[in-house]
OpenMM code with the backbone's topology and positions (N, CA, C; nanometers):
from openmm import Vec3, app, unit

residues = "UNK UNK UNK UNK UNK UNK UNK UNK UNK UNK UNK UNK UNK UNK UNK UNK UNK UNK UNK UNK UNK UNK UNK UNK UNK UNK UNK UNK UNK UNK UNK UNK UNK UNK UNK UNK UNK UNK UNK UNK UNK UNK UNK UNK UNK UNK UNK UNK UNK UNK UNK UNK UNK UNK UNK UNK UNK UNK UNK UNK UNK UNK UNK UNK UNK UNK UNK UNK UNK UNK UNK UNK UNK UNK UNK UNK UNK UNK UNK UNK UNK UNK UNK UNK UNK UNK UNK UNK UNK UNK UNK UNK UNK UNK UNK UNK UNK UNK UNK UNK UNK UNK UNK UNK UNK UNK UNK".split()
positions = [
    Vec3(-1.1815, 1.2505, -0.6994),
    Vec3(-1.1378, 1.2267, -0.5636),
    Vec3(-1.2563, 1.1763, -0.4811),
    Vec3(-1.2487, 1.1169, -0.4289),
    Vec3(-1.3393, 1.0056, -0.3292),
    Vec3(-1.3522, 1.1035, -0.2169),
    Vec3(-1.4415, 1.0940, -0.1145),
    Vec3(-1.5302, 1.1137, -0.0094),
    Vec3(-1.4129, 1.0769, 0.1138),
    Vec3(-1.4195, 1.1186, 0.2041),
    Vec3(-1.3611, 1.0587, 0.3139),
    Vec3(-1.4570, 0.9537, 0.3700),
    Vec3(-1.5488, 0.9681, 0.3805),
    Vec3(-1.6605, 0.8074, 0.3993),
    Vec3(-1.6476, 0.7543, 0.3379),
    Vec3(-1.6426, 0.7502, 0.1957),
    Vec3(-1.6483, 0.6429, 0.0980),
    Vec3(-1.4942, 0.5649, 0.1292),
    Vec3(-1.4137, 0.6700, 0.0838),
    Vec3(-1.2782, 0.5762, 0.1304),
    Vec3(-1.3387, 0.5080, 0.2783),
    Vec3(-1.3509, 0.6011, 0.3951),
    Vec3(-1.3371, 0.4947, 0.5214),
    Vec3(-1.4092, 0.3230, 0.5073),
    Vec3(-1.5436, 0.3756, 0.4318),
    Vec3(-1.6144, 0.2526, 0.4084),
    Vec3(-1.5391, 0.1246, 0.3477),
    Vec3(-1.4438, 0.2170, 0.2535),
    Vec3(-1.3709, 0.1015, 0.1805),
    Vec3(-1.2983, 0.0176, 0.2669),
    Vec3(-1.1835, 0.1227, 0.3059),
    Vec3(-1.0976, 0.0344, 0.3794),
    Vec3(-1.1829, -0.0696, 0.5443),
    Vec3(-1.2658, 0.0052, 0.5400),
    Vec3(-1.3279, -0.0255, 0.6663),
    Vec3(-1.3402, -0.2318, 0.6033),
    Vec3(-1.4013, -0.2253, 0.4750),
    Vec3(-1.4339, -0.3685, 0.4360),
    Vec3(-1.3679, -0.3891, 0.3958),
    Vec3(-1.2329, -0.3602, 0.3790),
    Vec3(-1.1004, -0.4306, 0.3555),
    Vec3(-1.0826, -0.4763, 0.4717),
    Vec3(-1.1067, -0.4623, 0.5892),
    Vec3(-1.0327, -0.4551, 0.7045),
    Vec3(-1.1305, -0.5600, 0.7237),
    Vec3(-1.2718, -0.6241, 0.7326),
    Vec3(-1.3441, -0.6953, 0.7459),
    Vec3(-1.2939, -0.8714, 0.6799),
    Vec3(-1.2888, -0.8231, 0.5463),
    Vec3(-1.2373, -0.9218, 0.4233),
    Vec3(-1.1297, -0.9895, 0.4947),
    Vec3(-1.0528, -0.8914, 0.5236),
    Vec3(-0.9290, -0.9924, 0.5880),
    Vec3(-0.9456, -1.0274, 0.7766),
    Vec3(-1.0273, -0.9752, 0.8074),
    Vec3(-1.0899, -1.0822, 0.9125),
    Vec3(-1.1399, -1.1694, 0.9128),
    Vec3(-1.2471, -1.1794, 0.8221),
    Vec3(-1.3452, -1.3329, 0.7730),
    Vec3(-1.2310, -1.4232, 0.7324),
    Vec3(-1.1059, -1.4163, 0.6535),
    Vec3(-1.0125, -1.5149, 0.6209),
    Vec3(-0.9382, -1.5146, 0.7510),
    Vec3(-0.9353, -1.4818, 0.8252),
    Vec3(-0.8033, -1.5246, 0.9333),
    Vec3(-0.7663, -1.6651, 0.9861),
    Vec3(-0.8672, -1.7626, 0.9505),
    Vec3(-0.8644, -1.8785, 0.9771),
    Vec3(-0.7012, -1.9500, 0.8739),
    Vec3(-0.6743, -1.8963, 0.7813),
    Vec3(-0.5713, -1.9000, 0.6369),
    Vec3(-0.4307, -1.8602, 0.6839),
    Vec3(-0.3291, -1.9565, 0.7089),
    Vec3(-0.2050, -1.9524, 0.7109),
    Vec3(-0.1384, -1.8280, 0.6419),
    Vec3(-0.1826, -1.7965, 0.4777),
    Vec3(-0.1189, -1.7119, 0.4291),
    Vec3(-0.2115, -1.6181, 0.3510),
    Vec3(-0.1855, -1.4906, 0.3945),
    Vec3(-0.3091, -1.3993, 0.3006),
    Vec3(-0.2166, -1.2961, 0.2123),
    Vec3(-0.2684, -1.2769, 0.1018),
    Vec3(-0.2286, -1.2069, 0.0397),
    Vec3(-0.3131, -1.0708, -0.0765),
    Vec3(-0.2897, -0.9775, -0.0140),
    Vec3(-0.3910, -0.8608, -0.0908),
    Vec3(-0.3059, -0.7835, -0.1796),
    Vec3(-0.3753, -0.7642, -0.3435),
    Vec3(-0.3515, -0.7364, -0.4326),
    Vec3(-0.3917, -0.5903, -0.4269),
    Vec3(-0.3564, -0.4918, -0.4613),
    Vec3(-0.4635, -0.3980, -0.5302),
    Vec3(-0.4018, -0.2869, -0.5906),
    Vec3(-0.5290, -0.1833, -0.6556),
    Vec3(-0.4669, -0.0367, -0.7151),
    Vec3(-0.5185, 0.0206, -0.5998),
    Vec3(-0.4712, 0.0215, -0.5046),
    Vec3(-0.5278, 0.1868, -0.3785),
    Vec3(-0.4805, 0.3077, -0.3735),
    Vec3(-0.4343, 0.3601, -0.5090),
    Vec3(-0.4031, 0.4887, -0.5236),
    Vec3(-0.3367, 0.5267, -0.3781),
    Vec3(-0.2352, 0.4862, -0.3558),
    Vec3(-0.2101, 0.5264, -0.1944),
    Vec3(-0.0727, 0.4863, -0.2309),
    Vec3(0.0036, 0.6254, -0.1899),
    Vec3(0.1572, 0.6516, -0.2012),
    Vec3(0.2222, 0.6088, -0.0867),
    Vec3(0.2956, 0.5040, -0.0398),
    Vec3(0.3628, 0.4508, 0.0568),
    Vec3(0.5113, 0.5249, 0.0691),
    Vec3(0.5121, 0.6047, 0.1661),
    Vec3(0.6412, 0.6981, 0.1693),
    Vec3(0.7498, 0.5747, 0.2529),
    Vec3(0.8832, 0.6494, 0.2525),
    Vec3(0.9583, 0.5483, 0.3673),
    Vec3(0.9803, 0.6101, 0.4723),
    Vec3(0.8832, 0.6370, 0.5152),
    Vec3(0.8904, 0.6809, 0.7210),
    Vec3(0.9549, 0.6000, 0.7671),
    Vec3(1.0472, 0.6470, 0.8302),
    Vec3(1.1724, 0.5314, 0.9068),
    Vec3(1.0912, 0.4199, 1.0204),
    Vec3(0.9684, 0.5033, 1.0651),
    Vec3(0.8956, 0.4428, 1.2037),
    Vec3(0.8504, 0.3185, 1.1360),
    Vec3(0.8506, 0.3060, 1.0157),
    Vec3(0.7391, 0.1851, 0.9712),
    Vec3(0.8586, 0.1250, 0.8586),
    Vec3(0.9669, 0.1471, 0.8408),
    Vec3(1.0589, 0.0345, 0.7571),
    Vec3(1.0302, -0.1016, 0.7515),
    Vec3(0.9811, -0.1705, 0.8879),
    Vec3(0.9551, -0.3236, 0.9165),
    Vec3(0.8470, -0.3351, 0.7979),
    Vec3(0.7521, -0.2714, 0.8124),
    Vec3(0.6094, -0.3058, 0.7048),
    Vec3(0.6652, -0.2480, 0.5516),
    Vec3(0.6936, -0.1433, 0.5450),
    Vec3(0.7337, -0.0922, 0.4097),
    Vec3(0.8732, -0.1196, 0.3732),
    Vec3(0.9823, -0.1245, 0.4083),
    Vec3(1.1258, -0.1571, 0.3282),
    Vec3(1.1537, 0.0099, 0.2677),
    Vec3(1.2639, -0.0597, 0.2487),
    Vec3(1.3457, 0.0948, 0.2111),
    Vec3(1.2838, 0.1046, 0.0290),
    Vec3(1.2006, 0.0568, -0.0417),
    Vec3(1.2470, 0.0936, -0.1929),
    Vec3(1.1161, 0.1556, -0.2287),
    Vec3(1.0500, 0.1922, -0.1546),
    Vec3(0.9434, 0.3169, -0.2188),
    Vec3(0.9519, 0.3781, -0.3162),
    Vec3(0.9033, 0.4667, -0.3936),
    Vec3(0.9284, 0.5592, -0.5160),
    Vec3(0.8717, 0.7072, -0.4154),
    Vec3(0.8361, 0.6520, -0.3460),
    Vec3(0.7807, 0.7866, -0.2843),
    Vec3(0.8528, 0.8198, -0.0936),
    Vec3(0.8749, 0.9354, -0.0666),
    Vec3(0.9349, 0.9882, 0.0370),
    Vec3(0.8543, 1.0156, 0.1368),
    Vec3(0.7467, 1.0746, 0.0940),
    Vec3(0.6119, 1.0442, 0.2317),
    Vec3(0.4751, 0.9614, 0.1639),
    Vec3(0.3679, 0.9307, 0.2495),
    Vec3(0.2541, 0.8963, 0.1852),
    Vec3(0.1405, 0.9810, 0.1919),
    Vec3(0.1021, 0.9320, 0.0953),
    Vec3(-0.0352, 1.0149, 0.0987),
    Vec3(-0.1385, 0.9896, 0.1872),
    Vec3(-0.2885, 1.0024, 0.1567),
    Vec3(-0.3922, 0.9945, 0.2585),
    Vec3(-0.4120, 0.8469, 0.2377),
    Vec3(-0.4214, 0.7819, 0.1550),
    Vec3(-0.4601, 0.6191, 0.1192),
    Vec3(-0.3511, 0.5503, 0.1856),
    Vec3(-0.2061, 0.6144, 0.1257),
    Vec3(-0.0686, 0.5366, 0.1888),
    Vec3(-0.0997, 0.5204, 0.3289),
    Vec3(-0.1399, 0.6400, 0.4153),
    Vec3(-0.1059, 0.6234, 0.5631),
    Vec3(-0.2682, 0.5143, 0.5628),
    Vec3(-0.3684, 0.4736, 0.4985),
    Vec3(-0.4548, 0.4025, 0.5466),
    Vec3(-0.4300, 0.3253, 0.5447),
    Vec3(-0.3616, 0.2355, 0.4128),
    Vec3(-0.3775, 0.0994, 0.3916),
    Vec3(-0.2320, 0.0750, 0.4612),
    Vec3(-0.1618, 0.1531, 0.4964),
    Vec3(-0.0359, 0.1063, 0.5985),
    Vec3(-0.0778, 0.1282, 0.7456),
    Vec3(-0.1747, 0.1676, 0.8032),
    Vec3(-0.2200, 0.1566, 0.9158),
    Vec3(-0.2733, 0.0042, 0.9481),
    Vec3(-0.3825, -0.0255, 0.8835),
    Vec3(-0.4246, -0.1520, 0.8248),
    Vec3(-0.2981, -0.2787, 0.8455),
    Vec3(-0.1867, -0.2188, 0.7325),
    Vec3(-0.0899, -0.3692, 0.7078),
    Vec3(-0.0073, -0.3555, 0.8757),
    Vec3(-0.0323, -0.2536, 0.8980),
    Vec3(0.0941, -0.2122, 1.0307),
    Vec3(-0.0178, -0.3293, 1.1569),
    Vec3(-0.1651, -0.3318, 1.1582),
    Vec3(-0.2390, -0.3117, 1.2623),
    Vec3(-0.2568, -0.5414, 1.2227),
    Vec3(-0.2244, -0.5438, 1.0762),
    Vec3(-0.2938, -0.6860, 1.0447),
    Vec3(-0.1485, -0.7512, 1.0312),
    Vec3(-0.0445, -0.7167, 0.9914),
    Vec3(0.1023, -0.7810, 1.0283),
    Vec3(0.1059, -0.8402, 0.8840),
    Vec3(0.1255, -0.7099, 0.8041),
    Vec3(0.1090, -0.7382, 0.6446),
    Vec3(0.2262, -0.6483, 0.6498),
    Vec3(0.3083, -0.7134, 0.5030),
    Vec3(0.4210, -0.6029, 0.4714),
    Vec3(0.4092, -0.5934, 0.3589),
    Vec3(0.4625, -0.4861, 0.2830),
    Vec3(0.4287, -0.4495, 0.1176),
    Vec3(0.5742, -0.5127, 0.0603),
    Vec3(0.5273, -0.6142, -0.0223),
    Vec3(0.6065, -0.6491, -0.0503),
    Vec3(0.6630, -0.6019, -0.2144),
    Vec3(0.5140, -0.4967, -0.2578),
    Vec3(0.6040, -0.4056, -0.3498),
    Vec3(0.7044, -0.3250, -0.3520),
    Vec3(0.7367, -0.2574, -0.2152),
    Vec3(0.8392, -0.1895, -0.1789),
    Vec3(0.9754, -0.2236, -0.1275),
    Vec3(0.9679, -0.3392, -0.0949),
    Vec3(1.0525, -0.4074, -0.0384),
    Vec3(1.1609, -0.4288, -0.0906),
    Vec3(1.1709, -0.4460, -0.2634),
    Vec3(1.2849, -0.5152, -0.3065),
    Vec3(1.3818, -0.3783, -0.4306),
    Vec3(1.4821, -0.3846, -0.4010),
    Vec3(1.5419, -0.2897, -0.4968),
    Vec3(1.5295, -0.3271, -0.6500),
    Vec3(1.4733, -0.2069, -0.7223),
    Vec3(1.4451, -0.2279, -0.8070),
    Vec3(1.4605, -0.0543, -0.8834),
    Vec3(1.5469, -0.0445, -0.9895),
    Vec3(1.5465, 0.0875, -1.0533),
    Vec3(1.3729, 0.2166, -1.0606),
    Vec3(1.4075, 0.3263, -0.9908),
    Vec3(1.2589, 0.3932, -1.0185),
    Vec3(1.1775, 0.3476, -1.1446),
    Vec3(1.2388, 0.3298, -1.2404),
    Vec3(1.1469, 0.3781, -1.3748),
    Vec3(1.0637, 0.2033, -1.4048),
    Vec3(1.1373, 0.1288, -1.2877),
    Vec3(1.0720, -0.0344, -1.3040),
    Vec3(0.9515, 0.0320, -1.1499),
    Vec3(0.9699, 0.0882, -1.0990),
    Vec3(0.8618, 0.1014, -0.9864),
    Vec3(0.7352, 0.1501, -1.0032),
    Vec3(0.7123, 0.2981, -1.0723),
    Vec3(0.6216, 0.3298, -1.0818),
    Vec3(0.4813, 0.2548, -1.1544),
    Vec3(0.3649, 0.2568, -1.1135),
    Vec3(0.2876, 0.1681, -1.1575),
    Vec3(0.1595, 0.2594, -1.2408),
    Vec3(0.1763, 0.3829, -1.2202),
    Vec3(0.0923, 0.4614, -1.2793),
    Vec3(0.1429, 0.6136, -1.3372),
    Vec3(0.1446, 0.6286, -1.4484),
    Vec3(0.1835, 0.7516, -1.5320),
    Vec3(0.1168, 0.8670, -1.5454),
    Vec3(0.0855, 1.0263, -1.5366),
    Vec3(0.0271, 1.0700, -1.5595),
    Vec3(-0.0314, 1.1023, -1.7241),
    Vec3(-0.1723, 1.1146, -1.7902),
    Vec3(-0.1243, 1.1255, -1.9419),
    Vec3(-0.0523, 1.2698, -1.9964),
    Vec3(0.0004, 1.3459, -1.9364),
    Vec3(0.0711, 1.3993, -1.9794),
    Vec3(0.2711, 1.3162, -1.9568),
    Vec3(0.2581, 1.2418, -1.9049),
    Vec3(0.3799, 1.1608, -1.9243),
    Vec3(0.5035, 1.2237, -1.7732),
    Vec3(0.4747, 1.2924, -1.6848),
    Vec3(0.5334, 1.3641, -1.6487),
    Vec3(0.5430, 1.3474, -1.4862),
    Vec3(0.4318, 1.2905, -1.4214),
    Vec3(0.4118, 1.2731, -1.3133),
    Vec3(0.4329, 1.1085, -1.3057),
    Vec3(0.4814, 0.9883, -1.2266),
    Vec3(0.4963, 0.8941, -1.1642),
    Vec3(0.4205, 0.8421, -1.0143),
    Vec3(0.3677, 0.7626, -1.0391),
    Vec3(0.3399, 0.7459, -0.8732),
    Vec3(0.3554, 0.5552, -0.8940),
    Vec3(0.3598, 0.5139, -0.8190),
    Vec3(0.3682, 0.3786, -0.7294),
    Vec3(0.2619, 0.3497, -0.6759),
    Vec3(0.1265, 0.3003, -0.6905),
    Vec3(0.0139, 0.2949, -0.6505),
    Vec3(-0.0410, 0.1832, -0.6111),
    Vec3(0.0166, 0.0788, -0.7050),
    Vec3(-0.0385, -0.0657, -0.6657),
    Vec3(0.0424, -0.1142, -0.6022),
    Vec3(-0.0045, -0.2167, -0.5109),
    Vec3(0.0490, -0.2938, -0.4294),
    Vec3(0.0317, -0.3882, -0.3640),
    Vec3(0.1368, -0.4790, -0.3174),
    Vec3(0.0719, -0.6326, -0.2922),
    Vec3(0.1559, -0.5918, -0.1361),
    Vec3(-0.0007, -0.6396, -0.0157),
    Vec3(0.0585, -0.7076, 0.0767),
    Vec3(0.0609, -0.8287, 0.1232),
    Vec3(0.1412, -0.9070, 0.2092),
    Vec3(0.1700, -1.0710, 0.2256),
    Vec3(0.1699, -1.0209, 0.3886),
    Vec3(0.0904, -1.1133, 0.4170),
    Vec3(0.1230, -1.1632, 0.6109),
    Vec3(0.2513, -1.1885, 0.6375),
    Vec3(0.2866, -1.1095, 0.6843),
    Vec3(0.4429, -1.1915, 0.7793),
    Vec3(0.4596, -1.3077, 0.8231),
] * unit.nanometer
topology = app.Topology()
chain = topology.addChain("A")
for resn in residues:
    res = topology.addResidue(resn, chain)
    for name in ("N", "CA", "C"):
        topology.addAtom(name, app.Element.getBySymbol(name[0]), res)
């Protein structure tokens, strides 16, 4: 488990990265941010109804603060798709699921 600085640092230069490009019609961020995107009704516009997950975690609420604050929507969540096609990370005991990676696109 990461640092709460270290994460802030991270996202902090995520948040940079996609300032230096703003000049770019269309941006698009890839990543594994271990960050569970729940479907909080307040934020449906950025996230969509097809989450695997019901709340988020500490990463979820960062990097959706971020897409909420830069006018990014996850467009992993967005589209209906059966759970067992969603999850992107397994535990090795086979038992736990999470949804971790995710792509956001500028609106």
């Amino acid at each position: 488990m990461k640092s709460d600085d270290s994460k802030g640092s991270f996202y902090g230069e995520l948040e940079q990265m996609f300032d230096y490009f703003s000049k770019y019609h269309m941006k698009i961020q890839l990543g594994d941010y271990n960050a569970r995107v729940g479907r909080e009704i307040i934020f449906k516009l950025t996230i969509g109804n097809e989450s695997l997950h019901q709340d988020s975690n500490d990463n979820g609420v960062r990097i959706r603060n971020i897409a909420t604050s830069k006018i990014l929507v996850f467009k992993s969540t967005m589209f209906l798709h059966q759970n067992t096609h969603k999850y992107t990370w397994t535990s090795p005991d086979g038992k736990t699921y999470n949804q971790i990676d995710h792509i956001l696109i500028h609106r």
